[in-house]
DRENPA-3360 file (N, C-alpha, C; in nm, 2 decimals, always signed):
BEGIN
1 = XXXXXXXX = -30.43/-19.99/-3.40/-30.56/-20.06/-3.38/-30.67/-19.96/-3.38 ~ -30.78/-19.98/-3.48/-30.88/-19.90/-3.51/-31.00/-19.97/-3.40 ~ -31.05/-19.93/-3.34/-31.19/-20.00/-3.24/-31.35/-19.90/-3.25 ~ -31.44/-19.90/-3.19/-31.52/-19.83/-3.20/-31.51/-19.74/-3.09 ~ -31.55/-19.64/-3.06/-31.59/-19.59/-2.92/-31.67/-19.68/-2.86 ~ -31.61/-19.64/-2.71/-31.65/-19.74/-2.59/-31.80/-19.65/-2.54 ~ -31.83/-19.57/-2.59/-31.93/-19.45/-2.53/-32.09/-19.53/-2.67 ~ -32.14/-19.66/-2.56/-32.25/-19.69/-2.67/-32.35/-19.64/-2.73;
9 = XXXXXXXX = -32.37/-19.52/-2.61/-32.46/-19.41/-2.65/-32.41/-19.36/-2.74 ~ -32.30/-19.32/-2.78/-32.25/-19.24/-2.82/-32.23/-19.31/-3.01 ~ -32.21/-19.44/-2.99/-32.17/-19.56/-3.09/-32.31/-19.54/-3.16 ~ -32.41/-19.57/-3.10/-32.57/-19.56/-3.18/-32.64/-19.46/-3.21 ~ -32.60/-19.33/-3.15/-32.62/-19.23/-3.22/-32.56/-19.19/-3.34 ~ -32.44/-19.18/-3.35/-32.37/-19.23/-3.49/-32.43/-19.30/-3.55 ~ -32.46/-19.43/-3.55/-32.47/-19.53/-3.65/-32.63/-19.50/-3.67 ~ -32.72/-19.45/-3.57/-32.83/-19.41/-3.66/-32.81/-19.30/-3.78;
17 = XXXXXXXX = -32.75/-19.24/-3.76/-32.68/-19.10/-3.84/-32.65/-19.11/-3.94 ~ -32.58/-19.22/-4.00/-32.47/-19.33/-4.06/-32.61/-19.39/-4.14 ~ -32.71/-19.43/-4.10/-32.82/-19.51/-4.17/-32.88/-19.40/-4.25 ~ -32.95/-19.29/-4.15/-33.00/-19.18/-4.24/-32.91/-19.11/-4.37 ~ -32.81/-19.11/-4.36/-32.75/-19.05/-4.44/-32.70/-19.15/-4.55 ~ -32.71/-19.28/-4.55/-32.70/-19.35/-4.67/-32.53/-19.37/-4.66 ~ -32.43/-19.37/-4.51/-32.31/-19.40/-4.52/-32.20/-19.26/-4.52 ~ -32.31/-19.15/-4.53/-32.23/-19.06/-4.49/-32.19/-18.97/-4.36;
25 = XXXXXXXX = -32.13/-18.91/-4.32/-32.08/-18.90/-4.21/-32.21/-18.83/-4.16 ~ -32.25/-18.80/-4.06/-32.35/-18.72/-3.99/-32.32/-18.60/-3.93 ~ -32.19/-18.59/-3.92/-32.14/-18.47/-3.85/-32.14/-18.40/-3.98 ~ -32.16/-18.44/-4.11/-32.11/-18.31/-4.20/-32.23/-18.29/-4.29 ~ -32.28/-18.17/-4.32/-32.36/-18.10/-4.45/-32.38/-18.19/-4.54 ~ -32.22/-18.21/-4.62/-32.21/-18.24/-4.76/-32.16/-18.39/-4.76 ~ -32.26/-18.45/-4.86/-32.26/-18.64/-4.92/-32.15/-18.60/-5.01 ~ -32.04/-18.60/-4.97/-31.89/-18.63/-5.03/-31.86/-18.77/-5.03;
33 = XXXXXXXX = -31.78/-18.82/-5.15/-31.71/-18.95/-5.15/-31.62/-18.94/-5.00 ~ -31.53/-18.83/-5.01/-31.45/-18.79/-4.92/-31.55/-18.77/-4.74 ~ -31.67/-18.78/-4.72/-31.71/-18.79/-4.56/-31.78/-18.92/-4.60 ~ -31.78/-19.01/-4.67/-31.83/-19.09/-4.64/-31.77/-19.23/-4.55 ~ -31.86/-19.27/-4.49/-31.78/-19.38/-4.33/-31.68/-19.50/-4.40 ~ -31.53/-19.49/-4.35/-31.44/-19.40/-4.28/-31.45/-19.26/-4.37 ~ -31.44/-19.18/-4.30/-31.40/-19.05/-4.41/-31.22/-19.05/-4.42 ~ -31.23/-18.97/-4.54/-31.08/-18.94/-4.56/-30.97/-18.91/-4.46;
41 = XXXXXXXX = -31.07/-18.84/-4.34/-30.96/-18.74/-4.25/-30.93/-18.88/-4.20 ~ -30.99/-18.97/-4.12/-30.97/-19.03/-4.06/-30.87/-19.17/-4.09 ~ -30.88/-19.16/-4.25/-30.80/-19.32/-4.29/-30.66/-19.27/-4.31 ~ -30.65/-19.08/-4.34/-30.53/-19.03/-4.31/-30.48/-19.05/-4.17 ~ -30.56/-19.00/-4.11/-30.47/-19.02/-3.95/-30.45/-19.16/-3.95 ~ -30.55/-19.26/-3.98/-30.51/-19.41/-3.91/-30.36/-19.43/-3.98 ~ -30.33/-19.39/-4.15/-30.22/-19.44/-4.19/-30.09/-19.38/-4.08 ~ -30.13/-19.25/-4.05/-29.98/-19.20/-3.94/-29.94/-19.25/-3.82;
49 = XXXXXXXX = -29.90/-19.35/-3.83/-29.85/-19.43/-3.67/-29.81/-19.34/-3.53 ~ -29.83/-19.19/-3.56/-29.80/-19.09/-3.44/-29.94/-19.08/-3.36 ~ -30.03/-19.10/-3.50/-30.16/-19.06/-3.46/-30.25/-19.19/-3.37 ~ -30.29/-19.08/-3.20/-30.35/-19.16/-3.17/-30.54/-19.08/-3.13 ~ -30.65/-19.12/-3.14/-30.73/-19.04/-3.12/-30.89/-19.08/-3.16 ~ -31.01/-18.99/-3.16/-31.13/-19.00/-3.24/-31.14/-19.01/-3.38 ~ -31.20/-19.04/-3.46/-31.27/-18.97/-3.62/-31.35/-18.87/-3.56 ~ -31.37/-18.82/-3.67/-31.42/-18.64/-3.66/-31.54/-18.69/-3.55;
57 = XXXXXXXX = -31.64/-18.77/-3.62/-31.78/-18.86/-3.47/-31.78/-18.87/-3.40 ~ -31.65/-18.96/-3.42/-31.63/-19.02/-3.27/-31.67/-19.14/-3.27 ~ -31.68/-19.15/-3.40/-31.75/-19.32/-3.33/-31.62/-19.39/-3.36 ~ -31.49/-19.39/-3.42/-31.40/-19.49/-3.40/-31.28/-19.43/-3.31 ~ -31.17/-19.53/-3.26/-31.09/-19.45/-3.18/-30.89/-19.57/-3.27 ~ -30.84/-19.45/-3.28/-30.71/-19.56/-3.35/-30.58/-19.50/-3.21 ~ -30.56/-19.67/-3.16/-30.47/-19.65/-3.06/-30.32/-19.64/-3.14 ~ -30.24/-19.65/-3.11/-30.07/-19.68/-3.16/-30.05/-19.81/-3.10;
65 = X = -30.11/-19.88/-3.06/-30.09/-20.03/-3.03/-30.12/-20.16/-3.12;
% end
């Protein structure tokens, strides 16, 4: 189960980040297909059912439930 972070401060600084950047991640330099929101790292971890944790932001969190 993919959800957002529960930290709303935390959720709308992202998502302003997310607007300036036209969709791309904010935490990173480079407008890659690959950082763009979900980025790659992250839709890898969601596919690993071991994996429980943040996206690189933080703005999503994927439980094992």
């Amino acid at each position: 189960m993919v959800r957002l972070n529960e930290d709303k401060a935390v959720v709308q600084a992202v998502q302003e980040g997310l607007k300036r950047k036209g969709g791309y991640c904010p935490c990173r330099i480079e407008r890659t297909e690959e950082y763009k929101c979900i980025c790659r790292e992250f839709r890898r971890q969601i596919a690993d059912p071991e994996f429980e944790g943040y996206c690189h932001c933080r703005l999503y969190y994927k439980s094992k439930d």
